[in-house]
Every structure is written in structure tokens, then in C-alpha cells.
FIBA-215888 format. One record per residue (C-alpha): x negated, y, z negated. Coordinates in Angstrom, 3 decimals. Layout:
BEGIN
      east     north        up
         X         Y         Z
...
This chain:
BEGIN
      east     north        up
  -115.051  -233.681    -2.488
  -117.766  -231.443    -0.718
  -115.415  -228.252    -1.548
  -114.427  -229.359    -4.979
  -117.951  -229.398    -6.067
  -119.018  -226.323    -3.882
  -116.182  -224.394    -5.824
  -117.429  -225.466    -9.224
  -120.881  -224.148    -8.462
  -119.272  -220.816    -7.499
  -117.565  -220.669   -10.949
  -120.520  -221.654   -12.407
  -122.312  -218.573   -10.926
  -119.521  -216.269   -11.494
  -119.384  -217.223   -15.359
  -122.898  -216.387   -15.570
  -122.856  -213.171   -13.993
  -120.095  -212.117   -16.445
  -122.011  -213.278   -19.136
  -125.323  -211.572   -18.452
  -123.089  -208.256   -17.934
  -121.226  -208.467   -20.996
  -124.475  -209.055   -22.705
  -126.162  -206.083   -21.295
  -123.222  -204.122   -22.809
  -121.193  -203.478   -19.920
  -117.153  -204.932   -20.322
  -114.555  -205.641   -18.025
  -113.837  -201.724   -18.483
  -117.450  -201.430   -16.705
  -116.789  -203.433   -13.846
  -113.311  -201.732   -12.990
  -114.962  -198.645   -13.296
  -117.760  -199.329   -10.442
  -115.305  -200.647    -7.973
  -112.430  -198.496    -8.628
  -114.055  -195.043    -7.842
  -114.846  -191.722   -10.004
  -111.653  -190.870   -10.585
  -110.044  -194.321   -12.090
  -109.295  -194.442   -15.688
  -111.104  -197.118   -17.018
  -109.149  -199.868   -18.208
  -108.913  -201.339   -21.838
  -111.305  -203.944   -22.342
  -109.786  -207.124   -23.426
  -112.053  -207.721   -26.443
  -110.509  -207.637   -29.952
  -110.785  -203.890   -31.194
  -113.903  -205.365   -33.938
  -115.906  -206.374   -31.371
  -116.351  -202.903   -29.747
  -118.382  -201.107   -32.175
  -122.094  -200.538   -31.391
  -123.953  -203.827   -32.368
  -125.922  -203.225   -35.965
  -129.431  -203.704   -35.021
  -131.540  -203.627   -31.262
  -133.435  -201.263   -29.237
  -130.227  -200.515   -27.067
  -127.987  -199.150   -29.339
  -128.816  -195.844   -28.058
  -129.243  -195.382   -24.059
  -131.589  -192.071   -23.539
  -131.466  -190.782   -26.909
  -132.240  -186.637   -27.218
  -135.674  -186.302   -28.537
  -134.833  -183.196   -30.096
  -133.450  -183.663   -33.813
  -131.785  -179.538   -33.597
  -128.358  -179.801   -34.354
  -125.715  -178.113   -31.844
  -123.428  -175.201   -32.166
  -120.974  -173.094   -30.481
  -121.547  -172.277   -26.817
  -124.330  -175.176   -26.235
  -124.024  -177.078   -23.418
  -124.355  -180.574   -23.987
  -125.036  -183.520   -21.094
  -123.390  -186.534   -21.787
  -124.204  -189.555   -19.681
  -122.432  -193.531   -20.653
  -123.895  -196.080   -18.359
  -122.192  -197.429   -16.044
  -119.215  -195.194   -16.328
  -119.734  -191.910   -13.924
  -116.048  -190.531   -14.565
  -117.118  -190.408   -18.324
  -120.347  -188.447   -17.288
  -121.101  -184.701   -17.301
  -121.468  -181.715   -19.392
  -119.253  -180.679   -22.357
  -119.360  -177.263   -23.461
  -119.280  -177.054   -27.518
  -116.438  -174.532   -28.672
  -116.312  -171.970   -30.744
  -114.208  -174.112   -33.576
  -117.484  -176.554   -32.389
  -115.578  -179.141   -30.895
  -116.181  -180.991   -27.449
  -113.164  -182.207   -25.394
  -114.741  -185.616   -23.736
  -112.070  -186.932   -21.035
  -109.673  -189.517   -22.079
  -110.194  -189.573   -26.019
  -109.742  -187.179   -28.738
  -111.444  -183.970   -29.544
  -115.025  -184.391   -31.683
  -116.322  -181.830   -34.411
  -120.002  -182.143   -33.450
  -121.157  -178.727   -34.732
  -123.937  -179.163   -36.753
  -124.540  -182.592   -35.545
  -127.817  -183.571   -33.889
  -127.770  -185.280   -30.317
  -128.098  -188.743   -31.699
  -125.597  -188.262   -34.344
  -123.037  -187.477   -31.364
  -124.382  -190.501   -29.332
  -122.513  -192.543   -32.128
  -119.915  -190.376   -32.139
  -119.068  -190.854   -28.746
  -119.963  -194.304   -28.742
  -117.378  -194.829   -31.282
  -114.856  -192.772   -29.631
  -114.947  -195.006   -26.604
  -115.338  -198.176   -28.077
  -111.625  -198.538   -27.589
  -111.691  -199.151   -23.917
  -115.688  -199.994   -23.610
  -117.306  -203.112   -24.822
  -120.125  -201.687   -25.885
  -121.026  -198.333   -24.335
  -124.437  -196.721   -24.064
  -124.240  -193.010   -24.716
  -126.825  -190.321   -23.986
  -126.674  -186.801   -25.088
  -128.314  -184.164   -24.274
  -128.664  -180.381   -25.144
  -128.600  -178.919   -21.030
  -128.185  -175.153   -22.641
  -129.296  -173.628   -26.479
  -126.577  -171.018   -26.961
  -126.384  -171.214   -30.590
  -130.116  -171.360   -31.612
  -131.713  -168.311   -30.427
  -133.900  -165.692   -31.643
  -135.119  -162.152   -30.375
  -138.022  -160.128   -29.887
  -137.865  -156.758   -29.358
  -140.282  -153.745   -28.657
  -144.007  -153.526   -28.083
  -144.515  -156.935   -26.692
  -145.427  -158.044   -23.091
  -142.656  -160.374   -22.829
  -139.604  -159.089   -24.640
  -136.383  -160.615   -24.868
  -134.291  -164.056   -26.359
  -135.666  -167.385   -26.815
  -134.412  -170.467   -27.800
  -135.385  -172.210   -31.239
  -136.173  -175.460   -30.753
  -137.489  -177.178   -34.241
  -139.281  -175.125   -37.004
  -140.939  -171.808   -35.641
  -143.109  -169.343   -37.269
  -143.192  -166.004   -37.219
  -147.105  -166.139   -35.636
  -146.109  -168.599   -32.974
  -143.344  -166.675   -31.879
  -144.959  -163.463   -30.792
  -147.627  -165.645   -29.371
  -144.339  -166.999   -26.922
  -143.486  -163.343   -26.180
  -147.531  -162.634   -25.077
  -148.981  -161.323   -28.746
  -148.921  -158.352   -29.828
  -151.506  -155.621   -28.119
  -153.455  -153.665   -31.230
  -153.726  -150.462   -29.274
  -149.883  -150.133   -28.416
  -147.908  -151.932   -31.212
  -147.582  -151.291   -34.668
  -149.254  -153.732   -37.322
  -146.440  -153.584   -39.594
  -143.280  -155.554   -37.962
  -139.816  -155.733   -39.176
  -138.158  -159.142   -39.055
  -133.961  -159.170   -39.976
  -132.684  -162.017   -41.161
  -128.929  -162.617   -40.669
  -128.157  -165.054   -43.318
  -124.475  -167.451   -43.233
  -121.720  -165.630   -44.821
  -120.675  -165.862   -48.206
  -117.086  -167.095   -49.033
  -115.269  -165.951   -52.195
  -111.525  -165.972   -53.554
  -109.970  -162.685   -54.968
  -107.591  -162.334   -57.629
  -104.808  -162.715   -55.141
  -105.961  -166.080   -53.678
  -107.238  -164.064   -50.468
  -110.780  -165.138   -48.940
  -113.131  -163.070   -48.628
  -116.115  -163.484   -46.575
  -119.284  -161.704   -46.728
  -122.581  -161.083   -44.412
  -125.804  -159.927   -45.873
  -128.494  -159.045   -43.542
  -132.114  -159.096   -45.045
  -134.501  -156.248   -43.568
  -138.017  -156.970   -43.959
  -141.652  -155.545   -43.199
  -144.608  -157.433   -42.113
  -147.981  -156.321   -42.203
  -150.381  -158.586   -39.898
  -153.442  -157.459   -41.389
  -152.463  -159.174   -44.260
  -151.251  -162.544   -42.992
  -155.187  -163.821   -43.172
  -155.265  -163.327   -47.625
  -151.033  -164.041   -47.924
  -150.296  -166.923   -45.296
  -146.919  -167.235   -46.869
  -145.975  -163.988   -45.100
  -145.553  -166.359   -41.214
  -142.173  -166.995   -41.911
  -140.629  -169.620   -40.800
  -137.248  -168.227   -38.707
  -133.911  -169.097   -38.462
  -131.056  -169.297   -35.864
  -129.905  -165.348   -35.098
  -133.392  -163.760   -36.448
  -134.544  -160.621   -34.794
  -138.253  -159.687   -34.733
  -138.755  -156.186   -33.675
  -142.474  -155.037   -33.126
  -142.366  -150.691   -33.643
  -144.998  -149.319   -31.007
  -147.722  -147.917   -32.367
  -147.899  -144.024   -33.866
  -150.650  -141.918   -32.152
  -152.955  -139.238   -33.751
  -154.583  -136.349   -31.174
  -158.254  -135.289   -31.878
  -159.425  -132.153   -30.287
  -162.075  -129.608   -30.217
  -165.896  -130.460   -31.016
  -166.064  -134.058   -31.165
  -168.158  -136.310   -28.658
  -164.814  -138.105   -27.728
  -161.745  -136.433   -28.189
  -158.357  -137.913   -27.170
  -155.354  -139.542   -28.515
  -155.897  -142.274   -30.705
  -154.270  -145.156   -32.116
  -153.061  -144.709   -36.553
  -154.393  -147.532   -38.357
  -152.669  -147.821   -42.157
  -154.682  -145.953   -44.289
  -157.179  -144.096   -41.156
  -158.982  -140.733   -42.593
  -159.895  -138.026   -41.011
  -163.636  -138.895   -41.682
  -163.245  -142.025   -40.294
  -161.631  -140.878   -36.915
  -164.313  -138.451   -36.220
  -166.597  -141.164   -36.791
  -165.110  -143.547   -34.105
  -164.914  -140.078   -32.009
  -168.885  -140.345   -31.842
  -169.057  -137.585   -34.386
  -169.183  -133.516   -34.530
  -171.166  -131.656   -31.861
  -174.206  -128.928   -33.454
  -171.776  -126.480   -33.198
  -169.094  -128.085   -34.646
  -167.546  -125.974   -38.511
  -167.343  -129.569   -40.227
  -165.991  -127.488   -43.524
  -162.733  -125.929   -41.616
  -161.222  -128.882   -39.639
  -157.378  -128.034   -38.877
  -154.728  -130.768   -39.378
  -151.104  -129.878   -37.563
  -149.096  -131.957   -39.699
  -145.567  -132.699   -38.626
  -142.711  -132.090   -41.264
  -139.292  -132.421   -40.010
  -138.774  -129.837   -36.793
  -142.184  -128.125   -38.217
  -146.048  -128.456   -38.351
  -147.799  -127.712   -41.291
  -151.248  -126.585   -41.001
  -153.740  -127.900   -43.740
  -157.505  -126.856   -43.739
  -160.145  -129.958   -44.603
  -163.701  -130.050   -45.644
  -164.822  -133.009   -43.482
  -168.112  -132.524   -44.055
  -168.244  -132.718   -47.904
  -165.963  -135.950   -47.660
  -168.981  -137.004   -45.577
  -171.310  -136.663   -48.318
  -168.747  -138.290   -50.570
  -168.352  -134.852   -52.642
  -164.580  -134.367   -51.684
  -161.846  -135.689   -50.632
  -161.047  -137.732   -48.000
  -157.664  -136.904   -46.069
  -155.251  -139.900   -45.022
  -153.866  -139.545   -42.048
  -150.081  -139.440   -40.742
  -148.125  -140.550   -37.594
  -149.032  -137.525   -34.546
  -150.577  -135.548   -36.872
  -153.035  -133.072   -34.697
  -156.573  -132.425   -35.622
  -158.253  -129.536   -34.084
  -162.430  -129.592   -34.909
  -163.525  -125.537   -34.095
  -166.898  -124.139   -33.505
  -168.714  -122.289   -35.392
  -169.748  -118.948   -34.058
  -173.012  -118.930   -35.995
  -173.971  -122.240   -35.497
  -173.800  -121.154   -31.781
  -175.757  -118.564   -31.754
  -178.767  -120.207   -34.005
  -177.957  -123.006   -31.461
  -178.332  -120.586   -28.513
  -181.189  -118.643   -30.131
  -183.379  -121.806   -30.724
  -182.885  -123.063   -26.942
  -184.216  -119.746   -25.948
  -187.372  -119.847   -28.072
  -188.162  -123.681   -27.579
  -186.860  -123.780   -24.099
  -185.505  -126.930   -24.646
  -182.361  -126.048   -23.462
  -180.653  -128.712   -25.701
  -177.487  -126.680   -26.145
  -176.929  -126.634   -22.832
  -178.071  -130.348   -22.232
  -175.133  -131.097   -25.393
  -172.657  -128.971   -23.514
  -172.917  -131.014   -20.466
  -172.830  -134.312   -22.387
  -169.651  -133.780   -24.104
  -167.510  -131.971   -21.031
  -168.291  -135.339   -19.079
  -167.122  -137.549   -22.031
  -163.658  -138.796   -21.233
């Protein structure tokens, strides 16, 4: 009697433990799976073939769902975990056709699919043999969303595009871009997908178009529209910056960096100016022209007054400021008189300028 009843409570127990499992979404399938190793094939669960499809409503349909909403392409690397089921686990590698090959079921189209979207596909996929099962996906590698940055950057090289990126935020990614060494005006290609068409003869034809365009950051303040927003395959390339020479008598000669639209009065102005002794009216300008330089004489110092023009520079133009030999002797003649000696004290000045 004492058995019969100690057996019953045992069944009891057993039925309960089978229901709170088969509730939690694990099947017979499940329970096979623990106890007979990594490398058992699940077996069918006994269920009718309606009952395996992911229930309609509840907080578990999806077990570890990705966060990101980017959808997959070919040569990501996606993590796939299904509870409970560790033979089922690991990491599928999306084709080039951008399929996956999960063990034991057919091949799945996921590219263009977002994590969660493959969850279900997956789920569905096994709901043959699982009661049930609770799929996680994630993206372990971003092979087919990437963009690069190239040239006068601290940090070149490829990213990964995760969500919607601007052009701003990603040079801020690769360390901003330095105003002394890079160009303001960037170029940003666009690769857009290729165009499909039918010829006369029924042949397709497909065709790429890449877009080529040019960026100036000193505008982006008056024309936000120009932080694009990027795409997959985008290249940003930051030119380094073109470099004008100033020598001769200026407080601070020395290469410089070429602004869009710099003068030449403007760059001896951020040299600290002419020296006394300085011919302001024949400043030479080496301009470079193919293999050549062509040499142009300026009037700085009637642009100065605003009664001439004002020359625009180019990219390594040369600008040599001479002295005028009688500027340097009244200069030399009034130190002697005065004794001021403020030639000489100018001299000194500007040979210790760096």
C-alpha cells in the first residue's frame, strides 16, 4: 500500500516537472538534448506540427533579442544562441548569395534582414523538432556595413556603421580633422546599388554609378544639410592641406597653411607685417604652372590702402617680400643722426623670430 501511494506521489512530481518545462518553452526535444550530449541530433518533438510555432503574444517570444535594428549582409558574422539546445548554438557566417547554413534545417535568405527578423526566422525553421524554441541573434562581426576614412586624420582607416551616421560624427570617430594639416574642403564618394536594365536582346545589364562630391566645412555652420548622412561602402577622404612659403622682410616668415580665398595682404598681416625696410610696392609671387613658376610682381602696399588690388592666393605659391635699398639707407642714415640705433634694434628682432 505504502509503495503504491509512494509511487503515485513520484508521478505526481514527475508530471509537474514536465509541465513547468514545457511551459517555459522547452519540449521533449529539449530534454534529449541536455542528457544526450553536444553532438546528438535532437529528436522530433511529439507535439502536433501547429503547436510549434512561436506563441502570438508574451515577453518570451524572443530570448536575447539584438538591440541593433541594422540589417545583415554578406560576410557578417552572426551569433546564434537557442536555449537549451548547445549543438544548435554558434556562429553562422552570412554568404555571399546572403544565406546562412544553420545545422540540421534548410538554408535561410537573411540578407537584408535585421537580427530580430532572423530570430523568427530561425525560430520557425526549428519549430519542427522544438516545442517552442527561444532564438537569439546576434551580429559578432559587421562585414557588410562599413565605411572609410582616408587621409589627413589622426585615426585613419574602416569603421563599422552601426545605425544612421553623419558625416560630422564620423570624422569626430577618426579624431577630427586638424585645421593646420587637413584641407577644409573634403571629398565624400558615394557608391550607390547598381542599376538593372534589359537590352533589346533580353540580356541584363547592370550598372554602378559612383557619386564624387566636395565638402566645404566652413560652410556646414549657414548649410547644415551639407552633414550627410552615409551609407554602407561610403568613402570620406580628407586632402591634406596646401602650403604657401613667405619669405624675405616680414616679422614672421615661414610656411603657412592656404585658407580658400587667403590674399597676399592678408598673409603678411598674420606674418606680423613688413619690416621699415621692406619695398611693399614690388612683392614677388613664384606661382606654380604645370613643371614652371611664373613670377608676378604685386603692389601690396596700395591693396593696403584699398587703392588696388588684392591678389588671391594659390596652393605653394612662393612670396618673396625684398628690401628696399633706399629705405635702408634713410633707415641707416637716421640711426646715425638720432643714435637710436633702431635699425639695428629691428634687425635683431626679426633674425630671432622663428
Amino acid at each position: 500500500m505504502g509503495g503504491a501511494v509512494s509511487g503515485r506521489r513520484a508521478g505526481a512530481r514527475a508530471g509537474r516537472v514536465a509541465t513547468l518545462l514545457l511551459g517555459a518553452g522547452v519540449g521533449l526535444s529539449g530534454l534529449s538534448g541536455w542528457s544526450a550530449g553536444a553532438q546528438a541530433l535532437p529528436e522530433l518533438a511529439t507535439a502536433p506540427a501547429t503547436a510549434a510555432a512561436l506563441p502570438p503574444t508574451g515577453a518570451m517570444q524572443l530570448f536575447g533579442a539584438a538591440a541593433a535594428a541594422d540589417p545583415v549582409g554578406p560576410g557578417d558574422l552572426l551569433d546564434v544562441r537557442i536555449f537549451g539546445q548547445p549543438q544548435l548554438s554558434g556562429g553562422l557566417r552570412v554568404g555571399p548569395d546572403g544565406e546562412i547554413a544553420p545545422p540540421f534545417v534548410e538554408r535561410l535568405a537573411v540578407g537584408g534582414e535585421t537580427p530580430a527578423q532572423i530570430e523568427q526566422a530561425l525560430a520557425r525553421a526549428y519549430g519542427g523538432m522544438l516545442l517552442h524554441p527561444l532564438v537569439s541573434v546576434r551580429v559578432a562581426e559587421n562585414n557588410s556595413r562599413r565605411i572609410a576614412i582616408n587621409g589627413a586624420v589622426p585615426r585613419p582607416g574602416v569603421y563599422a556603421l552601426s545605425g544612421e551616421l553623419s558625416l560630422l560624427q564620423a570624422l569626430g570617430e577618426a579624431g577630427g580633422v586638424d585645421p593646420l594639416k587637413a584641407s577644409r574642403r573634403i571629398l565624400l564618394l558615394h557608391a550607390p546599388p547598381a542599376e538593372a536594365s534589359v537590352d533589346r536582346g533580353g540580356v541584363a545589364r547592370f550598372t554602378v554609378n559612383e557619386a564624387l562630391e566636395t565638402i566645404d566645412l566652413d560652410q556646414l555652420g549657414a548649410h547644415p544639410e551639407l552633414n550627410r548622412r552615409l551609407r554602407p561602402g561610403d568613402v570620406i577622404e580628407v586632402p591634406e592641406a596646401h602650403q604657401i612659403y613667405l619669405s624675405g622682410d616680414v616679422m614672421h616668415p615661414g610656411a603657412a597653411t592656404l585658407t580658400p580665398g587667403l590674399t597676399l595682404a592678408q598673409l603678411v598681416g598674420s606674418a606680423g607685417g613688413f619690416l621699415p625696410q621692406a619695398d611693399v610696392h614690388h612683392v614677388r609671387v613664384l606661382r606654380l604652372e604645370g613643371a614652371q613658376r611664373r613670377e608676378l610682381i604685386e603692389d601690396v602696399g596700395a591693396a593696403q590702402r584699398n587703392r588696388g588690388p588684392d591678389l588671391t592666393l594659390a596652393p605653394d605659391d612662393i612670396i618673396q617680400v625684398p628690401g628696399s635699398g633706399l629705405r635702408m639707407a634713410g633707415l641707416e642714415l637716421l640711426d646715425f643722426f638720432t643714435g637710436t640705433e633702431r635699425w639695428r634694434v629691428q634687425q635683431s628682432v626679426a633674425s630671432k623670430v622663428p
